[in-house]
GUKOLGU-227595 format. One line per field, with one value per residue (C-alpha): residue number from 1; residue in three letters; x, y, z. Coordinates in pm, whole numbers. Example, Ala and Ser with C-alpha at 12.3 -4.5 7.8 and 13.67 -1.06 7.14 Angstrom:
REM residues 2
i <- c(1; 2) $
aa <- c(ALA; SER) $
east <- c(1230; 1367) $
north <- c(-450; -106) $
up <- c(780; 714) $
This chain:
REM residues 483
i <- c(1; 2; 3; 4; 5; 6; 7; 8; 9; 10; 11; 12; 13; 14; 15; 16; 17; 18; 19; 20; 21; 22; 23; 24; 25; 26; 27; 28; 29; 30; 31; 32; 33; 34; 35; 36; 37; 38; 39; 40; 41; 42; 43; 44; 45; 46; 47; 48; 49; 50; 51; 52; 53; 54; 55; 56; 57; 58; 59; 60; 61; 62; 63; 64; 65; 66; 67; 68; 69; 70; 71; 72; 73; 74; 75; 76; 77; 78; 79; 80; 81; 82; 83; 84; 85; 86; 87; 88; 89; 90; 91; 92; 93; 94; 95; 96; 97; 98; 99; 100; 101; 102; 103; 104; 105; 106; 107; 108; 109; 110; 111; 112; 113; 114; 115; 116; 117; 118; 119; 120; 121; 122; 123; 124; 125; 126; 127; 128; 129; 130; 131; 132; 133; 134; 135; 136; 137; 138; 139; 140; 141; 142; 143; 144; 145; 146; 147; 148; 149; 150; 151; 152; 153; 154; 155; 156; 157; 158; 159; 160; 161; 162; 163; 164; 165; 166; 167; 168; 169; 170; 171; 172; 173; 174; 175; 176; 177; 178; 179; 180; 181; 182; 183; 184; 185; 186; 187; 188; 189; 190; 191; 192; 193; 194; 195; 196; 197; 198; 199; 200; 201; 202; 203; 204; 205; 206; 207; 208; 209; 210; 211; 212; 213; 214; 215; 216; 217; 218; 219; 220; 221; 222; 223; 224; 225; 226; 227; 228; 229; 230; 231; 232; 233; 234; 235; 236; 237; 238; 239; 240; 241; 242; 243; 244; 245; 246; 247; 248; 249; 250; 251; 252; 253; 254; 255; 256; 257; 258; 259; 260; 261; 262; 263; 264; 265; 266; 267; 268; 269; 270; 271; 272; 273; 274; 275; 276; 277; 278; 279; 280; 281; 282; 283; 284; 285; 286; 287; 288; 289; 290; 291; 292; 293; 294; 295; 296; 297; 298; 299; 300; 301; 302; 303; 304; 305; 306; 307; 308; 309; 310; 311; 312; 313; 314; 315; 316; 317; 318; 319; 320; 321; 322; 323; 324; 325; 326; 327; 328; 329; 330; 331; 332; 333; 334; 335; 336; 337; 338; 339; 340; 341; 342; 343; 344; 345; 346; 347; 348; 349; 350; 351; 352; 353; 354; 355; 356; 357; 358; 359; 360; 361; 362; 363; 364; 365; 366; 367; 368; 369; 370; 371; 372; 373; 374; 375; 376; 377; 378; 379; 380; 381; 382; 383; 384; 385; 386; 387; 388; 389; 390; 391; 392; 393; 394; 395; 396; 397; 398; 399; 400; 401; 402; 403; 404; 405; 406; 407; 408; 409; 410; 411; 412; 413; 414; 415; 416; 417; 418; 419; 420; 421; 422; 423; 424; 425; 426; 427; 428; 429; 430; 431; 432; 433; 434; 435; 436; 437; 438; 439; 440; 441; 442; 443; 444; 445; 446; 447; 448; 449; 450; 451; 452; 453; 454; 455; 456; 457; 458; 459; 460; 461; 462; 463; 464; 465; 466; 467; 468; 469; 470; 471; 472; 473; 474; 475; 476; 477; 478; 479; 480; 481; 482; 483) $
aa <- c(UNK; UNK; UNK; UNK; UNK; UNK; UNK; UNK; UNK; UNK; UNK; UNK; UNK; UNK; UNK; UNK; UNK; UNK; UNK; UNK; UNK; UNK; UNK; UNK; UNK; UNK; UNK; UNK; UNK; UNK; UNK; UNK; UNK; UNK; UNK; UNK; UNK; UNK; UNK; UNK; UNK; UNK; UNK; UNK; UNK; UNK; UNK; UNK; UNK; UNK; UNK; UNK; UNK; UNK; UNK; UNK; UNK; UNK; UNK; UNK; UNK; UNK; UNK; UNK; UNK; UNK; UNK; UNK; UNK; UNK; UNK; UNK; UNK; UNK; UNK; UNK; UNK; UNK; UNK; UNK; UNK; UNK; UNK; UNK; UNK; UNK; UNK; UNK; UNK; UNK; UNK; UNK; UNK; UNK; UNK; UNK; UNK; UNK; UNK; UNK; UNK; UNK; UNK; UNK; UNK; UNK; UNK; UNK; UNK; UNK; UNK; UNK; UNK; UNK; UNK; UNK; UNK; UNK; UNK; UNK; UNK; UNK; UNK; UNK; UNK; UNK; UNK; UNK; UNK; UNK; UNK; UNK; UNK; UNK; UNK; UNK; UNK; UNK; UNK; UNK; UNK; UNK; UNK; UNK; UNK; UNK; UNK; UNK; UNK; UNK; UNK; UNK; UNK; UNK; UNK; UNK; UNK; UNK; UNK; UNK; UNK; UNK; UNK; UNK; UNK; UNK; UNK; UNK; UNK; UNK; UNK; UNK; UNK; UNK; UNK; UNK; UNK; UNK; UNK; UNK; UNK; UNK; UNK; UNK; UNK; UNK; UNK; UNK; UNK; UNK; UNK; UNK; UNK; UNK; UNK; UNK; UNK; UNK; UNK; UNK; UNK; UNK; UNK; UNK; UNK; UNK; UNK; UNK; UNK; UNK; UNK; UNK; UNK; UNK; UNK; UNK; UNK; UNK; UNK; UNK; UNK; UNK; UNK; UNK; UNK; UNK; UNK; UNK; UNK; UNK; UNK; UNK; UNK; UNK; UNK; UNK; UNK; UNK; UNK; UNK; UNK; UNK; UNK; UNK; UNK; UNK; UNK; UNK; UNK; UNK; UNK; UNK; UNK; UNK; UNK; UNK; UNK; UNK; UNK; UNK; UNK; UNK; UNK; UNK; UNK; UNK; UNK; UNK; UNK; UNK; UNK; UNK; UNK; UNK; UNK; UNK; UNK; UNK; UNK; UNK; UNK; UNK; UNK; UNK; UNK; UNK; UNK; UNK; UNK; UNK; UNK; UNK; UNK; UNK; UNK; UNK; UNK; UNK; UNK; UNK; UNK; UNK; UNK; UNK; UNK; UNK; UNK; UNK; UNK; UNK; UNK; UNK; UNK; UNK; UNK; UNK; UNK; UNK; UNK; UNK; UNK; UNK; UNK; UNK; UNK; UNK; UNK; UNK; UNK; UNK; UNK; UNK; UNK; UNK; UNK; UNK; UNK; UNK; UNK; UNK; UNK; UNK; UNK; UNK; UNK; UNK; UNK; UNK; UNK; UNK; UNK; UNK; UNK; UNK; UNK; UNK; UNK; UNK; UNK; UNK; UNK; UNK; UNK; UNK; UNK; UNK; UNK; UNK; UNK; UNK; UNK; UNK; UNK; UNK; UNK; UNK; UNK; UNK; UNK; UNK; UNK; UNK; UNK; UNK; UNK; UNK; UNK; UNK; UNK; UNK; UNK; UNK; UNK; UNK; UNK; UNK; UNK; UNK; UNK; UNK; UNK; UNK; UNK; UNK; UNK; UNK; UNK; UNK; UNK; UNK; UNK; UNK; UNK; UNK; UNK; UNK; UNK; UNK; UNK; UNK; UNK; UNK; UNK; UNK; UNK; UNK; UNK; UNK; UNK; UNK; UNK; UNK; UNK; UNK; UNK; UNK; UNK; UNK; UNK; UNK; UNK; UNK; UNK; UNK; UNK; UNK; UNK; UNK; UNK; UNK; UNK; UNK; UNK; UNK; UNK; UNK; UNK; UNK; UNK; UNK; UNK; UNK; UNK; UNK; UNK; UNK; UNK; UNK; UNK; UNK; UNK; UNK; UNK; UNK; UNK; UNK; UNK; UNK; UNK; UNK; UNK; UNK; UNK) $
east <- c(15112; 14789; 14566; 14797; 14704; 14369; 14310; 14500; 14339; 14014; 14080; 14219; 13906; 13708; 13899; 13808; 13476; 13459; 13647; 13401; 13115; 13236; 13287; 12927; 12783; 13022; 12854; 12494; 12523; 12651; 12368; 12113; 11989; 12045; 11809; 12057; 12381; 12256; 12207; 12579; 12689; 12514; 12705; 13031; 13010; 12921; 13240; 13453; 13310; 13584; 13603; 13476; 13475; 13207; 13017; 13030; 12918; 12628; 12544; 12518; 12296; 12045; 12033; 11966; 11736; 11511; 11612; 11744; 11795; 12009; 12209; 12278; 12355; 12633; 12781; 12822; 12996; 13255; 13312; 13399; 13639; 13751; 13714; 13896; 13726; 13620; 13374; 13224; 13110; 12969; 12755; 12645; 12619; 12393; 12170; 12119; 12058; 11782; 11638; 11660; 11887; 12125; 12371; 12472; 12500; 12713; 12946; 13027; 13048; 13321; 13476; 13531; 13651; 13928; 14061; 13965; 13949; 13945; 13591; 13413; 13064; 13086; 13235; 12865; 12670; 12842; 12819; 12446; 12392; 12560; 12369; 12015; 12156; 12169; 12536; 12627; 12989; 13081; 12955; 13217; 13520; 13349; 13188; 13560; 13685; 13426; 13438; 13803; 13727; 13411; 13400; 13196; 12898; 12661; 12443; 12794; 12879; 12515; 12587; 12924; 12767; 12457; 12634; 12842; 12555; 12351; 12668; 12717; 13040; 12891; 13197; 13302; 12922; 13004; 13369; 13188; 12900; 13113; 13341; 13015; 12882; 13198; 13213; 12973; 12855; 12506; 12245; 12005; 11763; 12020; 12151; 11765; 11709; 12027; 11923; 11577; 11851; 11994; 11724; 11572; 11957; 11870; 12201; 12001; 12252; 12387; 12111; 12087; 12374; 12295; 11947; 12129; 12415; 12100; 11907; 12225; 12233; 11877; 11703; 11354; 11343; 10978; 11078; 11358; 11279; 10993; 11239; 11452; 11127; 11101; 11425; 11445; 11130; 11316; 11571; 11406; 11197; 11517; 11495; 11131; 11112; 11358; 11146; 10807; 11033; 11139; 10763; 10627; 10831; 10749; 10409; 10450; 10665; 10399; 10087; 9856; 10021; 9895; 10207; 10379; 10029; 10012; 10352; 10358; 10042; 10179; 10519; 10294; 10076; 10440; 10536; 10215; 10155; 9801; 9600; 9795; 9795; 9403; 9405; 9653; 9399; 9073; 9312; 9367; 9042; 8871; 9193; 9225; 8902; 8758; 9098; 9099; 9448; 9316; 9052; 9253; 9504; 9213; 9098; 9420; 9458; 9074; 9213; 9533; 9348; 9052; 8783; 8710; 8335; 8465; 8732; 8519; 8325; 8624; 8763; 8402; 8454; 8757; 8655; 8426; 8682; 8994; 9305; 9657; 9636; 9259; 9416; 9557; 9196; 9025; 9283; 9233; 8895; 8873; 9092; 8852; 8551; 8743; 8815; 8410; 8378; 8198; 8426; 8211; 8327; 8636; 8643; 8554; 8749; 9103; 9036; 8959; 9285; 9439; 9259; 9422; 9756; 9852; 10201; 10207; 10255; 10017; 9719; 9750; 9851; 9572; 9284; 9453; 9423; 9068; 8965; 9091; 8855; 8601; 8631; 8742; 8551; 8778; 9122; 9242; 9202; 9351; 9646; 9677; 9661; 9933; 10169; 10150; 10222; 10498; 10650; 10562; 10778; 11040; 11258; 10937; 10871; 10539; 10398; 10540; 10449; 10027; 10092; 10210; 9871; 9672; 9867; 9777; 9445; 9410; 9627; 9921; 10162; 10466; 10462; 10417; 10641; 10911; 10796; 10820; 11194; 11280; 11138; 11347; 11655; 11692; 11513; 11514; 11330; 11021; 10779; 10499; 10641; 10830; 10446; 10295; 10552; 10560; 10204; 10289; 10533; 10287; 9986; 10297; 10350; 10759; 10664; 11081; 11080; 10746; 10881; 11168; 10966; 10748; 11081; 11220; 10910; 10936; 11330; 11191; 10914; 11145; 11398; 11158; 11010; 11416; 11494; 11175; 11256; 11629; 11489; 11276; 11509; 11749; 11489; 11394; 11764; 11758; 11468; 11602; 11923; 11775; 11603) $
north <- c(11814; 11605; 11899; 12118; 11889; 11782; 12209; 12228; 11908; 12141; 12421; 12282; 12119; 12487; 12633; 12349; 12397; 12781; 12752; 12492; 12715; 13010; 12830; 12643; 13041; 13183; 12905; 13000; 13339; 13265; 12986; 13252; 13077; 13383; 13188; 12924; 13205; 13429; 13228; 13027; 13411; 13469; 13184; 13282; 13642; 13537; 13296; 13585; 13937; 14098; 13975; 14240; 14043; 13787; 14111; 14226; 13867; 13893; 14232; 14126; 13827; 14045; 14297; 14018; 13906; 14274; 14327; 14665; 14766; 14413; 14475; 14806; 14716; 14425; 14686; 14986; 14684; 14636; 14946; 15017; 14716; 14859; 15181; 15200; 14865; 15057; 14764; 14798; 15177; 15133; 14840; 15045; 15344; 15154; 15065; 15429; 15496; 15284; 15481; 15796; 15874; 16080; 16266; 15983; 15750; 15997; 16006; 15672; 15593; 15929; 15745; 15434; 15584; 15766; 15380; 15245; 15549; 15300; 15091; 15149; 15047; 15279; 15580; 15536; 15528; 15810; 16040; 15925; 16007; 16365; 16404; 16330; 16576; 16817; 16884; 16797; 16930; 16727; 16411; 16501; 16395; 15979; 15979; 16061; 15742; 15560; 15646; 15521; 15228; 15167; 15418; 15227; 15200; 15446; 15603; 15712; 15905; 16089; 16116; 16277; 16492; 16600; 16705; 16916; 17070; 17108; 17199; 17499; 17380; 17392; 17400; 17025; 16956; 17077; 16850; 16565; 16534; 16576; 16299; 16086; 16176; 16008; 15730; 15433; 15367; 15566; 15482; 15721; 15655; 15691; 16071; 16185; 16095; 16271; 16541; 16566; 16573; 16824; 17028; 17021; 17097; 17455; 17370; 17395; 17409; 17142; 16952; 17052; 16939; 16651; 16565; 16665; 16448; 16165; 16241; 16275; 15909; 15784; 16077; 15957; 15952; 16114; 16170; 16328; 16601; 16665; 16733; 16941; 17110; 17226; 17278; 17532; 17693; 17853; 17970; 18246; 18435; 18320; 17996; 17961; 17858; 17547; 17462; 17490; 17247; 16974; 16945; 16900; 16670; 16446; 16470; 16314; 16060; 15979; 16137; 16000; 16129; 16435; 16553; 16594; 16748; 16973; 17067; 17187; 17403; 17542; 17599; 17772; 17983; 18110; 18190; 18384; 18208; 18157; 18137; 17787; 17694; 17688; 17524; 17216; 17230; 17225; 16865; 16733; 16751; 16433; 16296; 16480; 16738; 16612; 16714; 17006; 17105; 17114; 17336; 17565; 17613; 17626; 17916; 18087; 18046; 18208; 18483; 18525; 18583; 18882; 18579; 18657; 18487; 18153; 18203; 18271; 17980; 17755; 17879; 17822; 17422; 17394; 17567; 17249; 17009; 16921; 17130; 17209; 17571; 17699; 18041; 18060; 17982; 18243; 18496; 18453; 18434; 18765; 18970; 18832; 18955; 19276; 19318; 19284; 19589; 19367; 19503; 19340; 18931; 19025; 19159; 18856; 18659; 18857; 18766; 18401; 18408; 18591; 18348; 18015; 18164; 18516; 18567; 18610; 19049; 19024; 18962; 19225; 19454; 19335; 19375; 19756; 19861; 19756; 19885; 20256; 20241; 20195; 20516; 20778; 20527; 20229; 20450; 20310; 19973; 20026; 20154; 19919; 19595; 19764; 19864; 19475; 19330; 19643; 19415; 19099; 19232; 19508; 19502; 19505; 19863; 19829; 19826; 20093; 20291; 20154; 20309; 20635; 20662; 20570; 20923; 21101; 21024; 21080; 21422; 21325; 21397; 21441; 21077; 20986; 21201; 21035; 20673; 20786; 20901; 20612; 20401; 20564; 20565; 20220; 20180; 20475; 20348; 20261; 20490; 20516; 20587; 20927; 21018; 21009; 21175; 21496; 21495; 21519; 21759; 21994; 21966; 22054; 22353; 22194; 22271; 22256; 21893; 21804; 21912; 21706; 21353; 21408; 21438; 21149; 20938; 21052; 20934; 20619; 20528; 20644; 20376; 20108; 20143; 20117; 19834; 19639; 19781; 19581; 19326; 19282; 19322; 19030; 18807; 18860; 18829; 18473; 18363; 18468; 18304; 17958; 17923) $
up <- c(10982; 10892; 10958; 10739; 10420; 10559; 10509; 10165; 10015; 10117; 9942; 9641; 9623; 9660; 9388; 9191; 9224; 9172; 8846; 8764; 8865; 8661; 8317; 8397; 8471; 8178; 7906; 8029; 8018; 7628; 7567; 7697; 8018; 8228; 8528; 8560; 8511; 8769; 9027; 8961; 8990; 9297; 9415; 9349; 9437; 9798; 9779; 9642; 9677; 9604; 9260; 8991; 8730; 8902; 8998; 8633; 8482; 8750; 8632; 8275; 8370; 8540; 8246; 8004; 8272; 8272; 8651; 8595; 8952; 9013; 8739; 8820; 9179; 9064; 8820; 9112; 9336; 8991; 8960; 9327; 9371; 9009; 8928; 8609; 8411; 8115; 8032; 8383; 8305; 7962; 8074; 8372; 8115; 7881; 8191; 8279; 7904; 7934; 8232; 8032; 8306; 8010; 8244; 8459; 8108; 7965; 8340; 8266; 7939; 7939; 8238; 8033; 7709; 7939; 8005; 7692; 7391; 7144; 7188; 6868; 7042; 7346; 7087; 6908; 7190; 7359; 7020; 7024; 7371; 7289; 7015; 7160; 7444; 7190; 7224; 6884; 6863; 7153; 6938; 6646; 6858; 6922; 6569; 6440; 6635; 6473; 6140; 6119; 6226; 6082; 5768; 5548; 5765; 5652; 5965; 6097; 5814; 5810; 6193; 6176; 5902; 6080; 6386; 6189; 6069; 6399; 6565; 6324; 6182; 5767; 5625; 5783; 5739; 5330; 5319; 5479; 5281; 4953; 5073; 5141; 4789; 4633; 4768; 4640; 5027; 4975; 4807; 4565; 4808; 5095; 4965; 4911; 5322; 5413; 5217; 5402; 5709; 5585; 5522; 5902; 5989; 5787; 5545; 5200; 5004; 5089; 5085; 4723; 4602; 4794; 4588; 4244; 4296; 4412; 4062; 3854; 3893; 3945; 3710; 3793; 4137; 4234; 4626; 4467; 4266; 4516; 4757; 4552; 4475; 4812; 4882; 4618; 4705; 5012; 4847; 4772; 4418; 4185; 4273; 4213; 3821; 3911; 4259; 3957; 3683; 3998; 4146; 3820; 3736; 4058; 3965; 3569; 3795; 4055; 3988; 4226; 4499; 4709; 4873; 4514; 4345; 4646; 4652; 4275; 4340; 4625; 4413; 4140; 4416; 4557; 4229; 4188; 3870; 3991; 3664; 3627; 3954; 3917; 3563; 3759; 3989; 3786; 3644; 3952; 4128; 4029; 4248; 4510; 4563; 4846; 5037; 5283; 5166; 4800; 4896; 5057; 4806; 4524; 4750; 4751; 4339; 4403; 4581; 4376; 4090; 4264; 4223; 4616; 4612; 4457; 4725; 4980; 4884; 4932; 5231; 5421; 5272; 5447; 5786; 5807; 5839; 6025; 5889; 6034; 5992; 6045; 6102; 5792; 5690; 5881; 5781; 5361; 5488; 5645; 5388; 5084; 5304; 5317; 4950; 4904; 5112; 5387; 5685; 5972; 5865; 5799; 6177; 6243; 6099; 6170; 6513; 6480; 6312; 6623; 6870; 6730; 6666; 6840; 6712; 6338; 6358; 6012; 6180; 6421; 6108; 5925; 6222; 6322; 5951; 5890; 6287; 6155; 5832; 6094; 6253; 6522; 6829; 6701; 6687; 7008; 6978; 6576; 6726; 7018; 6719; 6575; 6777; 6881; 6511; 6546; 6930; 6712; 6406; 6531; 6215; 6002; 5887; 5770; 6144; 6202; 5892; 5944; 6315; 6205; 5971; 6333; 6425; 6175; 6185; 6530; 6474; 6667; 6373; 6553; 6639; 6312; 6192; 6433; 6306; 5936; 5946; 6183; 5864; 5608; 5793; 5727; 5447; 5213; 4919; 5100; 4880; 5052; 5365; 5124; 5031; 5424; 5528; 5315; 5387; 5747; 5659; 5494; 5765; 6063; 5818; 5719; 5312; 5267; 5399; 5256; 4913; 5009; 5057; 4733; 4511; 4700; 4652; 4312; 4229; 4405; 4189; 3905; 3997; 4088; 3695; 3592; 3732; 3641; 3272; 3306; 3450; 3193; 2949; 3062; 3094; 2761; 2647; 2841; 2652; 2284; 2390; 2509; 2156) $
């Protein structure tokens, strides 16, 4: 009987002293003396291993601690002894995270939201895992949890929205960026960054809307209209005029600055309006002359305009400096060489442009065209250049009508015959294609067909001058109706 209290008057006193242990380890851990928690947690885990909780508290104190490997060691023991603590597998999932270890962070941090669906922190982190995964519309299902729980907070909302966008889904992308838009959460300066989202998500129009709905409020917003500038620039030729009117407007806003100077004379060299884009740039050189990307787009308004030595000129000033697109350079370079009738630098420039960057199909185009001006010895190579800007650009029929000229030169006519219909199949108002080939026609003896191809290059020509004639003539309606 004595030795039966003797042993309960024992462990009473244990317990004691565990629960003592654990709130002394607990307040450390919260006071940020993770030295002093860890080891009270070492402790107790050795008294009680099969405690999860003791092996979870000694997990966190190692993380806090920078012992990855520990921690992640005391959260694997949790999680076997139990394998449903939600809280267990995002802690453990946030370690992995950490490692860049992404598949087994996203295991568990699924594993935990099975048990616990509703935890707003491991939602975000899981949609931001999924997202920098790359698997976007898996991220709209957490991002949704969060959002009703936290729908004010801003970077949910823009990512909800952009995974939407990246995820293909631009209709929800569309409802959910109109819902952000009326709401008084965002910013002017917020919408204009989730239009510049937008934009690298490829949704333009959205991102549009986006940047009017910005201005609408905060009219004189530089990074603004800039962006709108731009935005509208790649919306194609009707969309121009607007693109010129937003990047000018940017520049009266904030003139020093060479993003918004460069981006209006790039507007106004897209626009081919290139008589002003050299006056702007004649105004802005004092600024911003010394510039390699104000060189280079002084060239082009140069080049634009037929003033090839003063282009020339330029381009050579920027080939002596650093500059993201040196092929670009060389291949202005070589076509202004070629326009002065001196063939041999523009050969060697068309293949400088080739060397640094092999895939744009024009280069190719460019080098075959000027190698078959240089006679029957450089056929082969002319039509090997071109049939590689043809690989480069297969739904591009202007490779294909330059190689059917290499055929004719070289007298194989029935290929370029063959190329020549294939070209006006699908595009049947391509006029100079309609004029090679009734001269192919004629030379294979077909005068029916070749009589054909001159009246349809004929009709063609007749309909390109009647639509530039209505074109004309509403644009000239538009301006007597805007005065």
């Amino acid at each position: 009987m004595l030795g039966y209290l003797i042993l309960t008057l024992l462990l009473s006193v244990h317990g004691f002293s565990q629960q003592t242990l654990l709130l002394q380890a607990r307040e450390h851990l919260e006071a940020g003396k993770y030295v002093e928690a860890s080891q009270e947690l070492q402790q107790l885990v050795k008294a009680t291993p099969k405690d999860p909780v003791l092996w979870r508290y000694l997990g966190l104190a190692y993380a806090r601690l920078n012992e990855t490997e520990s921690a992640i060691v005391a959260f694997q023991k949790a999680l076997a002894i139990a394998p449903k603590d939600a809280e267990t597998c995002f802690n453990l999932g946030a370690l992995y995270w950490s490692r860049a270890d992404t598949n087994e962070a996203l295991q568990l941090y699924r594993r935990g939201l099975e048990s616990n669906p509703a935890d707003v922190g491991a939602n975000e982190n899981y949609a931001l895992l999924l997202m920098g995964a790359g698997r976007y519309r898996e991220a709209i299902e957490p991002l949704t949890r969060v959002k009703a729980k936290k729908s004010s907070e801003l970077p949910v909302r823009i990512a909800l929205i952009e995974s939407f966008a990246k995820g293909g889904m631009v209709n929800e992308a569309d409802r959910e960026t109109k819902e952000l838009l009326e709401s008084p959460i965002a910013s002017s300066t917020e919408k204009i960054e989730l239009a510049a989202l937008l934009v690298k998500d490829k949704v333009p129009l959205l991102a549009e809307e986006t940047l009017r709905n910005a201005l609408n409020s905060s009219p004189d917003l530089a990074e603004g209209h800039a962006l709108l500038g731009q935005v509208l620039l790649g919306l194609g030729k009707d969309r121009y005029e607007e693109a010129v009117w937003e990047l000018g407007r940017a520049v009266q806003l904030d003139p020093n600055s060479p993003p918004y100077s460069m981006g209006l004379a790039q507007a106004l060299l897209i626009s081919e309006y290139y008589e002003t884009a050299l006056q702007f740039l004649e105004a802005v050189k004092d600024r911003f002359g010394t510039s390699p990307e104000f060189q280079f787009k002084l060239a082009l308004a140069y080049y634009g305009l037929n003033l090839y030595p003063q282009a020339i000129a330029e381009f050579e000033k920027v080939l002596s400096q650093p500059f993201t697109r040196m092929d670009l350079v060389h291949y202005f370079l070589a076509d202004s060489y070629l326009f002065q009738g001196n063939l041999m630098d523009a050969e060697v420039h068309y293949r400088k442009a080739m060397e640094i960057n092999p895939t744009p199909s024009i280069y190719y185009l460019a080098l075959g065209s000027l190698l078959r001006k240089l006679g029957p010895e450089h056929m082969a190579e002319a039509i090997q250049a071109t049939q590689r800007a043809r690989e480069l650009a297969p739904s591009d029929p202007e490779p294909k009508v330059q190689l059917a000229l290499c055929y004719e030169r070289t007298g194989d006519l029935t290929r370029a015959e063959d190329l020549l219909e294939e070209v006006l199949r699908s595009q049947p108002e391509f006029n100079r294609a309609h004029i090679i080939l009734a001269r192919v026609y004629y030379r294979l003896g077909k005068k029916v067909e070749g009589d054909r191809e001159r009246q349809a290059a004929a009709r063609v020509v007749e309909e390109d001058a009647l639509r530039r004639q209505k074109h004309l003539a509403i644009s000239f309606s538009e301006g007597e109706s805007s005065k």
